[in-house]
Each structure stands twice: as C-alpha cells, then as structure tokens.
C-alpha positions in Angstrom: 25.2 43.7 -13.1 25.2 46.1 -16.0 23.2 43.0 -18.0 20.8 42.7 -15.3 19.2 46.3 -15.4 19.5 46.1 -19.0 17.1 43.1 -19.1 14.9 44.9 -16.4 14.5 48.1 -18.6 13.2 45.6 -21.2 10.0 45.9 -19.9 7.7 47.0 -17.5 9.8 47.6 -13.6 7.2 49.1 -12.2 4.7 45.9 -12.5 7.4 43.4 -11.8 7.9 45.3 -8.0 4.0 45.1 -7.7 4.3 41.5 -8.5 7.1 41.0 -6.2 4.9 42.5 -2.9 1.8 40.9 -3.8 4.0 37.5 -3.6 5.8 39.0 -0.8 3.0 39.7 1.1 1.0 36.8 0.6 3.8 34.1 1.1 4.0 36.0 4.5 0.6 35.2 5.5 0.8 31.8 3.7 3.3 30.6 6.5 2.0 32.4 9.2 1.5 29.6 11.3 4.7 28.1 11.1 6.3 30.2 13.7 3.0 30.6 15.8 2.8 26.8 15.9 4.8 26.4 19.0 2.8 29.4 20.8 -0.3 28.0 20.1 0.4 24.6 20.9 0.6 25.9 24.3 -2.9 27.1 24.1 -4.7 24.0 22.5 -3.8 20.5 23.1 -2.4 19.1 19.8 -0.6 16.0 19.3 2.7 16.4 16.6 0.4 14.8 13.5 -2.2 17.4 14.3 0.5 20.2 14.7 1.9 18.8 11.6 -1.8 19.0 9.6 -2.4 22.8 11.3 1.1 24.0 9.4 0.2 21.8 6.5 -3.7 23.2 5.8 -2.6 26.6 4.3 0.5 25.2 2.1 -2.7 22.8 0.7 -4.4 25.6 -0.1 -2.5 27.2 -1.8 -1.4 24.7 -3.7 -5.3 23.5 -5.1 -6.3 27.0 -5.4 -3.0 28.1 -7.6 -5.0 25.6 -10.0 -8.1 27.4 -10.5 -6.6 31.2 -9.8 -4.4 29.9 -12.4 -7.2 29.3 -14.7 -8.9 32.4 -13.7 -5.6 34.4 -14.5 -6.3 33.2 -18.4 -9.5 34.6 -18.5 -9.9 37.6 -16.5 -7.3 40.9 -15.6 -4.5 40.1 -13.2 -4.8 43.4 -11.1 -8.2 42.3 -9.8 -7.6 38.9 -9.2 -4.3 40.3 -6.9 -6.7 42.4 -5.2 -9.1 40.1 -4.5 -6.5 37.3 -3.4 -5.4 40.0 -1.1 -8.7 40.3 0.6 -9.4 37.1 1.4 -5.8 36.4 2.8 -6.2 39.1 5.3 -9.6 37.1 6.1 -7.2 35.4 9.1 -5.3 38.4 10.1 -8.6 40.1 11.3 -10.7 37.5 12.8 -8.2 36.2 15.1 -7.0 39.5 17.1 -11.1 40.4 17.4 -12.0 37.2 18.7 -12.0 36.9 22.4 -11.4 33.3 23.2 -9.0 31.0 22.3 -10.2 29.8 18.9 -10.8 26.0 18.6 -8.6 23.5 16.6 -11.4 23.1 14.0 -11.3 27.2 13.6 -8.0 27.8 13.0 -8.1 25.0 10.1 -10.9 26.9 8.6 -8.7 30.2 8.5 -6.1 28.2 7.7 -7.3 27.6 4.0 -7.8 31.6 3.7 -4.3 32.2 4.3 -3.6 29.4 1.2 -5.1 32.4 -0.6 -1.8 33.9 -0.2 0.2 31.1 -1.2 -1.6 30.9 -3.9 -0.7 34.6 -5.7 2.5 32.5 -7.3 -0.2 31.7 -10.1 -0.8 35.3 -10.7 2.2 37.6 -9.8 4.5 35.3 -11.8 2.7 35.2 -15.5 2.0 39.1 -14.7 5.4 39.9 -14.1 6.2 37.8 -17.0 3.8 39.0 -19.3 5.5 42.7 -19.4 8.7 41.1 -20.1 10.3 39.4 -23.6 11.0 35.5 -23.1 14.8 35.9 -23.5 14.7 37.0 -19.6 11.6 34.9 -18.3 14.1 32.9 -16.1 15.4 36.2 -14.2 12.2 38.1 -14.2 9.9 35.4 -12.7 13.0 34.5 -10.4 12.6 38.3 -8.6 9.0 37.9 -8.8 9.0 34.9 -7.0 12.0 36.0 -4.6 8.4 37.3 -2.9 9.4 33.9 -0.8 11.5 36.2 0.9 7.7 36.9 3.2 8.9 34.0 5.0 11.6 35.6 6.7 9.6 38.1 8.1 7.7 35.4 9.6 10.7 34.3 11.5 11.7 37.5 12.8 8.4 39.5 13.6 5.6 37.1 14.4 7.5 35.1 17.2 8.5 39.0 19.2 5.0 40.0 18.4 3.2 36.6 20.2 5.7 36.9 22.8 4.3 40.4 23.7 1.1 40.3 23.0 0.0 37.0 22.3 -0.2 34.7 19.3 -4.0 36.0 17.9 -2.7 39.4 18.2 0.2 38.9 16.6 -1.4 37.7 13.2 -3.1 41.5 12.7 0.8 42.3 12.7 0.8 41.1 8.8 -2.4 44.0 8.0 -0.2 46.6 7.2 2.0 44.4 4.9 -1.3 43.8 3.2 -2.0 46.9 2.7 1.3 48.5 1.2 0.7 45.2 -1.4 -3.1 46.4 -2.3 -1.7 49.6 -2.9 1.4 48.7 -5.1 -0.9 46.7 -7.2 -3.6 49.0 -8.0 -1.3 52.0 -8.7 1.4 49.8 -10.5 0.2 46.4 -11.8 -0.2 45.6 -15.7 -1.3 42.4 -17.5 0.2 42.4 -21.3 -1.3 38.5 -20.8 -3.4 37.4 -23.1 -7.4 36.6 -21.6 -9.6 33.7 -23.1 -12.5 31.8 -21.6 -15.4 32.9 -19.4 -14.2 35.1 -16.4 -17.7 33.9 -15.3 -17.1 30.3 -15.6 -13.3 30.7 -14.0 -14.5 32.8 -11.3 -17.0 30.3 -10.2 -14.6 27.5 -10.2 -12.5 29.3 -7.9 -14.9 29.9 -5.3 -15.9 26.0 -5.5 -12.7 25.2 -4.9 -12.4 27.5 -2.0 -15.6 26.7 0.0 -15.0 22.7 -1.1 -11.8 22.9 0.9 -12.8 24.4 3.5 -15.7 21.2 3.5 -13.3 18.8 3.0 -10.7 20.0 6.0 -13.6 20.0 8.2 -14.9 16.5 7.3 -10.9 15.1 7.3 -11.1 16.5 11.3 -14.2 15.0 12.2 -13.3 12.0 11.0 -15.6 11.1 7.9 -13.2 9.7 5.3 -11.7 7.3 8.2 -9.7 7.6 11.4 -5.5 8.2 11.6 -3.5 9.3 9.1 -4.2 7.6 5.8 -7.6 10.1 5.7 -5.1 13.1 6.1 -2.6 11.5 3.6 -6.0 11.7 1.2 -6.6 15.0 1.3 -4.4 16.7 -1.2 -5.9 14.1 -3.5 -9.2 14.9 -3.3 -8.4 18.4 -2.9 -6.9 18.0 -6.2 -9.3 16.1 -7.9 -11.8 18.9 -7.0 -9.6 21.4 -8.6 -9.4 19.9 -12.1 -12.7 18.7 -12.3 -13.7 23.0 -12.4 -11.3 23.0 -15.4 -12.2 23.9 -18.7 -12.1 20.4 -20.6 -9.6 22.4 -23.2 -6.9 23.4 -20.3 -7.2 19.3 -18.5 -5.3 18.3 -21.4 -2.0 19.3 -20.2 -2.0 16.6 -17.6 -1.8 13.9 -20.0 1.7 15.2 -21.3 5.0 13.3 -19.9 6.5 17.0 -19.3 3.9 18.3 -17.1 4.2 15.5 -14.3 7.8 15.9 -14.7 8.1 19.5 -13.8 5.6 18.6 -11.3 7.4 16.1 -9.3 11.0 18.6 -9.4 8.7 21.4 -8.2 7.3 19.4 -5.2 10.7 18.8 -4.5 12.0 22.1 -5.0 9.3 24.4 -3.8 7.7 21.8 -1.4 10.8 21.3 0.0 10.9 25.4 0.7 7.2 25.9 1.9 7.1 22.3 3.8 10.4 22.6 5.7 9.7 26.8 6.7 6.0 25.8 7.6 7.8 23.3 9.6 11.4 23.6 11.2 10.1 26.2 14.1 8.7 22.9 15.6 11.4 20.7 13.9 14.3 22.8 15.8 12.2 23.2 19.2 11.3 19.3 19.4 15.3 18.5 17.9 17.3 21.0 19.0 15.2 22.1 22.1 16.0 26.2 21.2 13.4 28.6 22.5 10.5 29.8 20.5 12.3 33.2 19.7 15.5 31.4 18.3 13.8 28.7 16.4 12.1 31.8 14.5 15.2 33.5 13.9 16.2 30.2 12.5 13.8 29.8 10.2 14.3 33.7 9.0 17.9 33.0 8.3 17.0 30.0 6.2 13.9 31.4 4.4 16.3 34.5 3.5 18.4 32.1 2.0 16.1 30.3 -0.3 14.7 33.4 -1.2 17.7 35.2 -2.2 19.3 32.4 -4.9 16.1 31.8 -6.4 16.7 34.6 -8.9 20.1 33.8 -9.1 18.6 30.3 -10.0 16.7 31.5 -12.7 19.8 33.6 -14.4 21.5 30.4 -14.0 19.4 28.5 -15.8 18.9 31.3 -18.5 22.5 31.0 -19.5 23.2 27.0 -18.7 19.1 26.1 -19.2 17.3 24.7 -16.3 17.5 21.3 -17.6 21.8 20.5 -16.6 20.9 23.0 -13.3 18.4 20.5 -11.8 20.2 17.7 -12.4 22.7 18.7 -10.0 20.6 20.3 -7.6 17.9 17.8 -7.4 21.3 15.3 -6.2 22.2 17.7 -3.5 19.0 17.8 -2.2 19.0 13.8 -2.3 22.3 13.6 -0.6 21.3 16.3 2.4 18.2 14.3 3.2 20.0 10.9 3.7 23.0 12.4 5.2 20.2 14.2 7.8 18.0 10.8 7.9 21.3 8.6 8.7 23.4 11.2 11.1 20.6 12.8 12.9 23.0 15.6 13.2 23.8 18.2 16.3 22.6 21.4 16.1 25.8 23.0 14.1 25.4 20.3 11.7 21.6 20.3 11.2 21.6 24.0 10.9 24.7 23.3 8.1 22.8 20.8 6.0 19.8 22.9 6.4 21.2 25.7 5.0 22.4 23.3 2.0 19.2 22.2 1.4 17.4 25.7 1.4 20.2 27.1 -1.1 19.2 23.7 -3.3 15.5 24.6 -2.9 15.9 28.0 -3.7 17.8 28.0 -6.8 16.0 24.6 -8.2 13.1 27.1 -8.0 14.1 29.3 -10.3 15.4 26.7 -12.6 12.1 25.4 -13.0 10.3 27.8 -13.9 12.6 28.7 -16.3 11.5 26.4 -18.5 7.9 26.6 -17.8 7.0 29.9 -20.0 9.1 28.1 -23.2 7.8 24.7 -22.9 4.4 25.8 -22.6 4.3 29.0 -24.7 0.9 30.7 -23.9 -0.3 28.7 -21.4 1.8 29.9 -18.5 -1.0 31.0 -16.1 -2.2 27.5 -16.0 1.0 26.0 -16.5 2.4 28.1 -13.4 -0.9 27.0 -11.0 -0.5 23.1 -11.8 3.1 23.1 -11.0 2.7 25.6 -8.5 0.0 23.2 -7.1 2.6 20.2 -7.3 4.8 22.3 -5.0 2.2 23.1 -2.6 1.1 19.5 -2.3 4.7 18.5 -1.3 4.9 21.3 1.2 2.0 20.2 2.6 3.2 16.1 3.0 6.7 17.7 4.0 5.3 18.4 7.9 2.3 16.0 7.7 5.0 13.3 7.1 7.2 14.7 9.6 4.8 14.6 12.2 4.0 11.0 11.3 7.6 9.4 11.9 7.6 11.6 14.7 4.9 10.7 16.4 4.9 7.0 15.2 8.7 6.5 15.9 10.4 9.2 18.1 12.3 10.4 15.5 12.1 12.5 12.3 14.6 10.2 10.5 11.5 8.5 8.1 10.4 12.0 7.2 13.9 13.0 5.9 14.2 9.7 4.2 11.5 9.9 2.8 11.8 13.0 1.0 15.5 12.0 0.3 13.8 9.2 -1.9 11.4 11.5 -3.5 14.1 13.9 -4.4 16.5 10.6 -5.9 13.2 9.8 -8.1 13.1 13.2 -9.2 17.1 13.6 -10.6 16.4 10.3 -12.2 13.9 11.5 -14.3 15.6 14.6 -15.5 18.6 12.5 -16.4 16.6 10.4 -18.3 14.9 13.1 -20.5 17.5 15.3 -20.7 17.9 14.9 -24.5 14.4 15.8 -25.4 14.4 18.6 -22.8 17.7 20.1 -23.7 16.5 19.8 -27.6 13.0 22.2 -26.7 14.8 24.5 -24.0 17.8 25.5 -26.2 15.9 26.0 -29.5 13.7 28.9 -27.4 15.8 30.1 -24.7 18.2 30.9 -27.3 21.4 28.7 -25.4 24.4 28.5 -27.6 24.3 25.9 -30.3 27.6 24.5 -28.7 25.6 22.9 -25.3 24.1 20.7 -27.8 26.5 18.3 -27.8 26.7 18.0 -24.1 
C-alpha cells in the first residue's frame, strides 16, 4: 500500500481523479441501454437480433470514434476534448426525458451513437492520466484511470429503480448530474503534460466525419441498404472502421501494418469486448436464461461490472511487476475455458452467475495487462495507440451481443455465442504464446522487470 501512494505522489493526483470521472461518467452513459433494454422492449416491438444491435450501436461507437478522438488527443489539449466528449454524451440523456412519445427504433439508434461518445473518453482520460505520470507506473496509473468502468455498475443499480418509477426515457436524465460533477472535475483539475503535433483543425474535422458518417451508416444498416439479415449488421464495424482510418493522417496509418498492433488488438477485443459486450448484454442474457425480473438482472449486472472494474488496476500492478506479456497468457486461457465450459453446460443460475463472475475478474485484469504494455511499446504514440486498440475492444463488445442475439434467435440457445467467443479468446492465448520471446525482450528492457524473468 505504502508503494502505491508513493507512485501516486509521483505525479499529478489531482488530474488522474479528473481522468477517472470523466471515464466514469461516460462508461455510465456508454452502457446506458443495457439495463433499459428489457424496459424498452416492452415499449417497441424488437426481435432478440434487433435488441442485440440497439445494445450493440453505442459500444460501436465508441469503439470507431476512440480512433479519431485518439488522433485528435495528439494534436489538440485533452481538457477540451473531455469537455466536449462530455457534451455530446449527455446529447441522449436530454432528448429522451423531453420527448413526449415513445421514440422510434430508428431514434434511439441515432442517440445510440451519442452515448459511444462516452465510451469513447478511454482514448483521452487514459494518455491524460498517463501523461502526468513517469512510465515506471504507467500499468497502475492507467489501471485507476480506466477503473472509470466501474460507471457500469451504476447502470445496474440506478437505471433499472429509476425506469421502474418513472419510466425508461426518464430515467436516462438520471445520468445529468453525473455529467456534470465530470465537466466540473475536468475543468478545475485536468492537465495534459502530452505532447501535441498535427493540425487540431485537420483532427477535429475527422472526428466529426466520423461521427455524423456513423450515424449515416446505422441508419442505412436499418433500412436495409447494404442487404437484408444479419451479414449487413455483421458489416458494420467494418465499414465503420474503414471510415475511421481513412480520416487518419497518412503518418499515424502506419501502425496498422506492425504484427504488434493487431496483436494487442485481438487480446483487447477479448478483454475489454468481453467487459463492454457481456454488461451491454447479460440484463437480457439473465432475463431470457435465467427468467430474473428486470430489477435483479440489473443488480446482476452491477455486481459483475464492480468486479471487472475493481481488478483492472490490480491488473495493471500485476503486470508492472510480472509484465503484461506471462499475465495474459494465463488469463486469455481462463477466459477460453469459461466460454466452453458455459457453451457445453449451459449452466443453472448458481453456476452461470459463478463462471460469469470468472470471466469478468479475467476481463478485468487482462485489461489492465494490456495496456500495460501499450505506453512502452509504442513510446509517444499512446493517444493513437490507446484509440486503435481501444477501438478493437469496442468492436468485440459490439459482436459480443450482436452474436448473442444471432444464435439466439437462429437456434434457441445462446450456446454458439459463447462458443464463439471461447474460440476467439483460444486464438488470442495462442498468439501471445507464440510471441512471447520478442514481447518479453521489448517489455522487460522498458518496464524495468528484473533481468532474472529473462530466462523464463
């Protein structure tokens, strides 16, 4: 403990705390539809893929607009960026309690993206918190900044009382005031020590393409343009994506032709998109299951979301003193193992709730392991570096309940989904294993492990 607040005094608390509720604050709103989704599923007629897509919009979001906040983070002062993600997040949280019908399908996809905004704050709070801190406690400090995850929990156990009250539009105003304690923090408290090149201009721009082109491309997806069923759905994150990196600057592109980045990107869309998917997700995944009521299910999803949250710094001190490389190896294999135990047992409640809670602790502290090795891998180039992978994990979270919804709908039974991702996850601890020599070489030399791991 006593080595803990030493490494905080090391720089800057004050910023880290405004980092934390920024993330805090906008993961909340990221996954505010996850525990609304069964209340307004009584109010518009959805089938389980389009409930699955409605969850699945704002984890998209997020994930292709952590690419270009990213690259705006690079060029222009984090502060204002936080304050204007902030904004537009609470874009959702005011038009739905003033409007006074029930807002169509193709509406609430629209707002959807908006609260992505939130999600997408990972690409800023973390190389802000990190950039008022020395790199020999990067794992811990972007651990608690991203321990802003936590925002998911008070999904679970405020949103579901609130719609049960006063109804599901009026509960989303319920996250305004969280909102605004986050606005305030950051302009009182926030510092960028990051260093800015590039046109804020140019950055700026390709952000707001990216926004209004995925708000274009959801629309056209529902109405059918690129195809009918699922495989046009299944398309969207890539052309989402593709829009994204075709705003980058030419210079920052060139990370995606390195062997490292697409590694880090498939753990983290394991990892994180295992975290975002499954809490945008198990409300309905334990109330279609499990049959719980509405108000149970969300307490559910609290007491997993807490526990995700909580071990992801403890993931990244983990990695800081073991390096994130040997911590992923093993956690990436747990996370295989819980999906196929789930996909072949099908458990009862007790046990699905058990391996669950497994999985959540393996998503939480694989987080933090990650991004451990992000700010020493790719020295300088963080902000971008933390919106591309951050992307990846926001493009699994968003195939995590889009997938789910498939084998339900398709088969009667989630079993597909959770093999699916038990696949994904195998694919990912094979790859690790098989670079672990290069990675250990490059992660000891500057996270300063002891000489001695070398050998292993």
């Amino acid at each position: 403990m006593k080595n803990v607040m030493h490494s905080l005094r090391s720089g800057d608390w004050r910023a880290l705390v405004a980092c934390f509720l920024y993330f805090d604050t906008g993961f909340t709103v990221w996954v505010l539809y996850g525990p609304l989704a069964p209340f307004i599923s009584r109010s518009i007629a959805m089938t389980p893929a389009q409930q699955g897509l409605l969850v699945a919009v704002p984890v998209l979001s997020a994930a292709i607009l952590r690419v270009t906040l990213g690259n705006l983070y690079q060029s222009a002062h984090g502060k204002r960026i936080a304050l204007m993600g902030v904004l537009l997040s609470a874009v959702p949280t005011i038009v739905l309690p003033l409007l006074q019908t029930v807002p169509s399908y193709e509406t609430l996809l629209v707002l959807g993206v908006f609260l992505g905004v939130g999600g997408a704050s990972f690409a800023v709070a973390l190389p802000m918190a990190g950039s008022n801190y020395p790199p020999k406690v990067q794992g811990l400090v972007l651990g608690l900044a991203a321990a802003g995850n936590i925002g998911a929990v008070l999904d679970g156990f405020l949103f579901p009382q609130l719609a049960t009250r006063y109804g599901w539009q009026m509960a989303a105003g319920g996250a305004l005031p969280l909102l605004a304690i986050a606005a305030l923090t950051l302009y009182f408290w926030a510092n960028d020590a990051g260093v800015k090149t590039g046109s804020v201009l140019r950055a700026f721009g390709g952000f707001a393409t990216t926004l209004v082109g995925l708000i274009v491309l959801v629309l056209l997806v529902e109405a059918g343009l690129f195809g009918a069923g699922k495989a046009s759905v299944l398309l969207l994150p890539v052309i989402g994506a593709l829009l994204a990196i075709a705003v980058l600057p030419k210079r920052y592109r060139s990370v995606l032709g390195e062997r490292d980045t697409w590694v880090i990107m498939l753990v983290y869309s394991i990892t994180f998109g295992g975290f975002v998917g499954m809490s945008s997700y198990v409300s309905l995944l334990l109330t279609s299951l499990y049959q719980l009521s509405k108000i149970d299910a969300g307490l559910f999803m609290a007491l997993l979301a807490a526990t995700g949250a909580m071990v992801r710094p403890l993931g990244g001190l983990i990695a800081d003193r073991v390096s994130g490389v040997r911590a992923l190896t093993v956690l990436l294999a747990i996370i295989a193992v819980c999906d196929f135990v789930f996909a072949a047992a099908m458990p009862s409640l007790a046990g699905g709730i058990a391996l669950l809670l497994c999985l959540y602790t393996a998503f939480g502290l694989g987080n933090g392991a990650t991004f451990q090795l992000v700010p020493h891998r790719w020295a300088g180039r963080t902000g971008l570096m933390s919106g591309i992978v951050g992307a990846a994990g926001g493009i699994g979270g968003f195939y995590l309940p889009v997938v789910m919804g498939i084998a339900k709908e398709s088969t009667g039974s989630y079993q597909m989904g959770f093999a699916t991702f038990g696949a994904l996850a195998a694919c990912a601890f094979l790859a690790i294993v098989a670079l672990r020599r290069p990675w250990m070489a490059w992660s000891m030399q500057t996270a300063g492990i002891m000489p001695a791991h070398a050998t292993e």
